[in-house]
C-alpha positions in Angstrom: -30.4 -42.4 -6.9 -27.4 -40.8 -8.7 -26.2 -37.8 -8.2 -24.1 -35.8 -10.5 -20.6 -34.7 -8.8 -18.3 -32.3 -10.1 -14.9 -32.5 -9.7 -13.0 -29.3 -8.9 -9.0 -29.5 -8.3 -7.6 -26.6 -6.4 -6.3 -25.1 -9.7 -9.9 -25.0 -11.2 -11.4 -23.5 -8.1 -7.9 -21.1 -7.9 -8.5 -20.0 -11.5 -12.3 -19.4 -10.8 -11.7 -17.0 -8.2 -9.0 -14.9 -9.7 -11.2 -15.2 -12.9 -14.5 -13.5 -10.7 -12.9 -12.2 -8.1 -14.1 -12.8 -4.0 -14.6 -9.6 -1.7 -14.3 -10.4 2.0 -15.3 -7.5 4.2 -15.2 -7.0 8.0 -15.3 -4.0 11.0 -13.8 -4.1 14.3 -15.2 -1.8 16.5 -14.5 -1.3 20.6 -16.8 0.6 22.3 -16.7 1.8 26.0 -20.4 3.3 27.3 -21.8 3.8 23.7 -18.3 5.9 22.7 -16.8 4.4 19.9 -13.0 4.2 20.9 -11.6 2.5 17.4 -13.1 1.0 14.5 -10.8 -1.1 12.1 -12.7 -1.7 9.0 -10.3 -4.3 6.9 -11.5 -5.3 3.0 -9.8 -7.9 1.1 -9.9 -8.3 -2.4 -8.6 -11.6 -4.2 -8.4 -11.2 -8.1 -6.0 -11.8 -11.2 -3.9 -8.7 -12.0 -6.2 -8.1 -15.1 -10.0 -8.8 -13.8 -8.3 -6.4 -11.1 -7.2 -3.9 -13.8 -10.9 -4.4 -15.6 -12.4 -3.2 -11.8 -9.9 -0.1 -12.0 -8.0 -1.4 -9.4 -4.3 -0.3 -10.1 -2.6 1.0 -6.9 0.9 -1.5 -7.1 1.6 0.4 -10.2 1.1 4.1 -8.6 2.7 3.3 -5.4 5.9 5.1 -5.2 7.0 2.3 -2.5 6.0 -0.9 -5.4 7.1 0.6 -8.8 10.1 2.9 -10.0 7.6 4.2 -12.7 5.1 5.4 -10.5 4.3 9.0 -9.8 5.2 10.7 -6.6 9.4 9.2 -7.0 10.4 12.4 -9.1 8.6 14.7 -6.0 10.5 12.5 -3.1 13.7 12.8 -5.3 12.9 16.9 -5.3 12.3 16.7 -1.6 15.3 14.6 -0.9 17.5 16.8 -2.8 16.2 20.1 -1.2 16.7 19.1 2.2 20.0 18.0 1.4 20.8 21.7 0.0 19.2 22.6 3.3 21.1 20.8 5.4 24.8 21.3 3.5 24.0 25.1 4.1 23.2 25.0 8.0 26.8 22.8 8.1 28.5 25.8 6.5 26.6 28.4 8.6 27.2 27.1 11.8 28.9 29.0 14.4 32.5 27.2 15.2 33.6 26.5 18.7 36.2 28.6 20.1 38.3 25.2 20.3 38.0 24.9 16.1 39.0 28.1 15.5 42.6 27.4 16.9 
């Protein structure tokens, strides 16, 4: 009886998943009496970069906290500058101490 084996290396079956992509999904939930106190629902995706891009899946190039060149970083630099207008003008308004004024 012979039986045809195929060899797979870890690179082969490496590049076959990033190449197809593999979707492991799972949910926590704790109950107490039929009241659900927390559910944790956790979804993992493991792709190449492109067959990821092909799925629409870009969120490390909008993430303000992974790229320079993603949306949101001109807002947060707006923000960040207004609240530091905001908080040089409360310095300057702010009522001295009798023992600074002498």
């Amino acid at each position: 009886m012979v039986h045809a084996v195929e060899a797979n290396t870890l690179a082969d079956i490496l590049e076959r998943v990033l190449d197809k992509g593999v979707v492991i999904a799972g949910d926590i939930k704790i109950k107490l009496v039929e009241v659900e106190l927390l559910t944790i629902q956790i979804r993992l995706l493991i792709a190449s970069v492109e067959r990821a891009k092909e799925m629409g899946i870009d969120w490390w190039e909008t993430s303000p906290f992974l790229s320079s060149k993603a949306k949101g970083n001109g807002e947060q630099k707006e923000l960040i500058d207004a609240l530091k207008q905001r908080i040089e003008k409360l310095e300057n308004n702010v009522i001295r101490s009798p023992e600074e004024v002498e």
